[in-house]
C-alpha positions in Angstrom: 16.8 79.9 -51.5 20.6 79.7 -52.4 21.5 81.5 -49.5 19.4 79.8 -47.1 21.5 76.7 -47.8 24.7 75.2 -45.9 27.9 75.8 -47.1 28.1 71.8 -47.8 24.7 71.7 -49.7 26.1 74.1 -51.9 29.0 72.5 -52.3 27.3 69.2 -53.4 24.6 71.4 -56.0 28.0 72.5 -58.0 29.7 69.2 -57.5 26.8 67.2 -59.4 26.2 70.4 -61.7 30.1 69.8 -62.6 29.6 65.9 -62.8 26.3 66.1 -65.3 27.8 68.3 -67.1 31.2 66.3 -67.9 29.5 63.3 -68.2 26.8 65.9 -70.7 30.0 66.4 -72.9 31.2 62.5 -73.3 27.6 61.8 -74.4 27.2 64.3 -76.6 30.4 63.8 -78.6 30.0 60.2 -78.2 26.4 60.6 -80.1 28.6 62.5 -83.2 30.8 60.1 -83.6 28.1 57.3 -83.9 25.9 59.7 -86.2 29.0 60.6 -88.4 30.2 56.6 -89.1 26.4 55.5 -89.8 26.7 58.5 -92.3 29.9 57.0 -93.9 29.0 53.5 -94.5 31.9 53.0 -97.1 34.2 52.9 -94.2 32.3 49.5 -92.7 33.0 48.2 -96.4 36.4 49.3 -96.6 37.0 47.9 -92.9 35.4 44.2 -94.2 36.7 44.0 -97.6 40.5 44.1 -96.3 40.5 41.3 -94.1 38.5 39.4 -96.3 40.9 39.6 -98.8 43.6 38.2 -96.1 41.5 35.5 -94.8 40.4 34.1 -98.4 43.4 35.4 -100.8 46.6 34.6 -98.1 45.1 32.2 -96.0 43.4 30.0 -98.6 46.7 30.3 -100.5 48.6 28.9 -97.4 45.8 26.9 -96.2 46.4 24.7 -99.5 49.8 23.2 -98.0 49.7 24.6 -94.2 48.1 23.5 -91.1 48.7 25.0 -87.4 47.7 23.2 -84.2 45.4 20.7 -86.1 43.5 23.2 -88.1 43.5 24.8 -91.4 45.5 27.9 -91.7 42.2 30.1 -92.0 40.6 29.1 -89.4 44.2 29.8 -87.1 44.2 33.5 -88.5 41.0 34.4 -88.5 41.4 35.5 -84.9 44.1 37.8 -85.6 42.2 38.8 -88.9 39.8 40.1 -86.6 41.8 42.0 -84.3 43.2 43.7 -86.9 39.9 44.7 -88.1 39.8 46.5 -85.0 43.8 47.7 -84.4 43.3 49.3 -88.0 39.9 50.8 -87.7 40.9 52.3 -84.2 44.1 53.4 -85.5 42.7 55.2 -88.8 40.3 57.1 -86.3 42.6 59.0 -84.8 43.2 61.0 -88.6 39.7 62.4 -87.8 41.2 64.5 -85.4 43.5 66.2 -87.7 40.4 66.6 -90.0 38.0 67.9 -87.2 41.3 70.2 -86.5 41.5 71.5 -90.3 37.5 71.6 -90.3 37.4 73.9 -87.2 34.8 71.7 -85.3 37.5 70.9 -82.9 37.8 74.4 -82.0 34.7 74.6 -80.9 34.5 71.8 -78.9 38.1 72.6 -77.0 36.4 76.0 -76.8 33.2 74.7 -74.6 33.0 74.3 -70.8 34.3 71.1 -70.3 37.3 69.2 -69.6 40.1 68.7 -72.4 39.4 64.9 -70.5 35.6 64.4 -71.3 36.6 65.4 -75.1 39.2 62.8 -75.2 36.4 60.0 -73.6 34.0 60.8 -75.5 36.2 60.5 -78.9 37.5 57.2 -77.4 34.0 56.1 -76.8 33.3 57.0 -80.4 36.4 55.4 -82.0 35.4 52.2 -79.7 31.7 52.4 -81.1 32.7 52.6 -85.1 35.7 49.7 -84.1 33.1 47.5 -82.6 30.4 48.2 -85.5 33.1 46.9 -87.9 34.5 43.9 -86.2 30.9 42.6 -85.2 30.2 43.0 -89.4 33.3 40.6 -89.7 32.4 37.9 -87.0 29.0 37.6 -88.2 30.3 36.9 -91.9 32.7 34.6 -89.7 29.8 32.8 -88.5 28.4 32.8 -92.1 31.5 30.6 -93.3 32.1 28.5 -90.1 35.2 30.5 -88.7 33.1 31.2 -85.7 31.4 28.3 -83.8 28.2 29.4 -82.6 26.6 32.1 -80.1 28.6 32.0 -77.1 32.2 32.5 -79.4 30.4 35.2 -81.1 29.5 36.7 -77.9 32.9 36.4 -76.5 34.5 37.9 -79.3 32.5 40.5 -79.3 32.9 41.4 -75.4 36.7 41.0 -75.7 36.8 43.7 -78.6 35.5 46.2 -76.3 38.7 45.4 -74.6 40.8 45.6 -77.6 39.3 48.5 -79.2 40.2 50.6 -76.0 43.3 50.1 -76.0 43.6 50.8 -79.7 41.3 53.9 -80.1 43.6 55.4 -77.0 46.4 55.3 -79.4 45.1 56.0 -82.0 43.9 59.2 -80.5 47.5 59.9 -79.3 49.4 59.6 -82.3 46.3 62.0 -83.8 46.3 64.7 -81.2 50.1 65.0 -81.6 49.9 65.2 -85.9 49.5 68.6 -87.4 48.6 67.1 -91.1 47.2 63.5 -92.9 50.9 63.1 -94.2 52.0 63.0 -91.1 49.7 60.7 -89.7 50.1 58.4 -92.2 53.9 58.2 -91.9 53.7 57.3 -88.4 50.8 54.4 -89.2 53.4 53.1 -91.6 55.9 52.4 -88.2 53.1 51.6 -85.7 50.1 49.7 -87.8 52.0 47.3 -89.5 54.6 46.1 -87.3 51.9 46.1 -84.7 49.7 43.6 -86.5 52.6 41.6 -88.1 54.4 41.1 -84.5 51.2 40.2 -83.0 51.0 36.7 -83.3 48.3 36.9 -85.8 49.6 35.3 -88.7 52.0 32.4 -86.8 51.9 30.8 -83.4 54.2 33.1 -80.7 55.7 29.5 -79.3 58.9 28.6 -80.0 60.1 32.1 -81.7 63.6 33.8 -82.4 64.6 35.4 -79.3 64.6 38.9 -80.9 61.3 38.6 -81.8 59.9 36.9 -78.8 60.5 39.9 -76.9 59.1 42.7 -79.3 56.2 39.9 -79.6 55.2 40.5 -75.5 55.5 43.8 -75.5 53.2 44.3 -78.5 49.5 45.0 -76.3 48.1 43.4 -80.0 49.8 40.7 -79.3 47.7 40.1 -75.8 44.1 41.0 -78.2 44.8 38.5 -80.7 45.3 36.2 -78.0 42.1 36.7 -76.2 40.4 36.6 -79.7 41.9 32.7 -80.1 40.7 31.5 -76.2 36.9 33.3 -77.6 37.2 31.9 -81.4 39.3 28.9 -80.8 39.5 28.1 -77.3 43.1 28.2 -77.2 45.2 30.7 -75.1 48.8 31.0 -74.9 49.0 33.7 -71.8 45.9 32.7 -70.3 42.5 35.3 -70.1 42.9 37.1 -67.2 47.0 38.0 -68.1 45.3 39.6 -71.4 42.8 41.4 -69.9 45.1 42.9 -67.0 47.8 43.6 -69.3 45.2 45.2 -72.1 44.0 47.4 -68.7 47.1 48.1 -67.8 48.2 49.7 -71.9 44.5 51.4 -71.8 44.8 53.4 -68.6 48.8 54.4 -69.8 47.4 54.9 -73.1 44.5 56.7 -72.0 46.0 59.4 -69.3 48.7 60.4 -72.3 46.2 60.7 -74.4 44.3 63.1 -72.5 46.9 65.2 -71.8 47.9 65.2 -75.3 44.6 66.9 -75.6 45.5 69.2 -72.8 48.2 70.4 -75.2 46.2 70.9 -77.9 46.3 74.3 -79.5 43.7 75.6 -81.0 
């Protein structure tokens, strides 16, 4: 029957045999990822308990004597509380790439017929999926103590982590794909993770700032999360919704075409 067929037809069977089968290798790494965090609950703990502790310990102790824009000091960081729920949660998970690395599962996944590409998006789907799991834990304990007003802000939130979390998982998966051992890794989240969420705007207003940090403030892509975290949360925006969203695009595509041909690289 093959060779009764055009040239074109055949040509448009391998095309959609080459499609369902990328497409076949996000999904299924996509599903492992899912299936591995659900088995590792202690990391949604771990992933809540921090920022609890920096909501309740820092900013009830600050919230005694400090307000910010007419409201108590907790309520102005819980925004940035939770995007940092999500910077460190998508930052962590690029360290399972050194450990799939040192548990040979990565191998055989580099090894299969498909793209170094549809590896990368299917982690990134993955690390999205266990970043999103966590933060949603967090905003519903939000709603639980009045930090988040209602449905729609939960909503919001929710549909601006996705945004976020892209962003941040595409790192993440950089720094991991280019680290040959947990020490590493963990060096480099002491240079990126921190100064990341401290510079972010998270913990103080970005008006009015020292020039010299003003400018590593804007170029910090956290800085644009925590922000559309305020406008859904608070109803406040300093750069305005769509500015945030195209410049959180803009960081995910950049992030995301390194990051696959960090994977490209990738020796196995």
């Amino acid at each position: 029957m093959m060779n009764g067929m055009g040239a074109g037809a055949r040509t448009r069977i391998t095309g959609k045999v080459i499609f369902m089968g990328y497409f076949d290798g996000v999904y299924a790494i996509w599903v492992r990822e899912i299936i591995v965090f659900m088995r590792e609950k202690e990391r949604v703990i771990s992933a809540v308990v921090t920022p609890l502790m920096w909501i309740f310990a820092v900013g009830g102790g600050l919230g005694a004597s400090v307000q910010i824009q007419g409201m108590s000091y907790q309520m102005f960081m819980f925004p940035g509380i939770a995007s940092m729920a999500i910077l460190f949660g998508s930052i962590f998970y690029g360290m399972y790439i050194i450990w799939d690395r040192k548990l040979d599962f990565l191998k055989e996944v580099l090894v299969a017929p498909v793209p170094r590409s549809a590896v990368f998006l299917g982690k990134m789907l993955g690390g999205m999926s266990d970043a999103l799991m966590q933060v949603t834990v967090l905003l519903l304990i939000g709603v639980a103590f009045g930090f988040v007003a209602g449905l729609p802000a939960l909503l919001l939130a929710i549909a601006f982590s996705v945004i976020i979390a892209a962003c941040m998982v595409s790192l993440g998966l950089i720094i991991g794909a280019n680290m040959k051992s947990p020490e590493g890794f963990n060096l480099v989240m002491s240079f990126v993770m921190w100064p990341m969420f401290m510079l972010s705007g998270a913990l103080f207003p970005v008006e009015n700032l020292p020039s010299y940090i003003d400018i590593i403030v804007k170029i910090n892509p956290l800085t644009y999360g925590v922000d559309l975290m305020r406008l859904a949360l608070l109803g406040t925006s300093k750069f305005g919704m769509l500015y945030d969203i195209g410049v959180l695009v803009f960081v995910t595509i950049v992030f995301a075409y390194i990051g696959s041909k960090s994977f490209d690289r990738m020796q196995i």
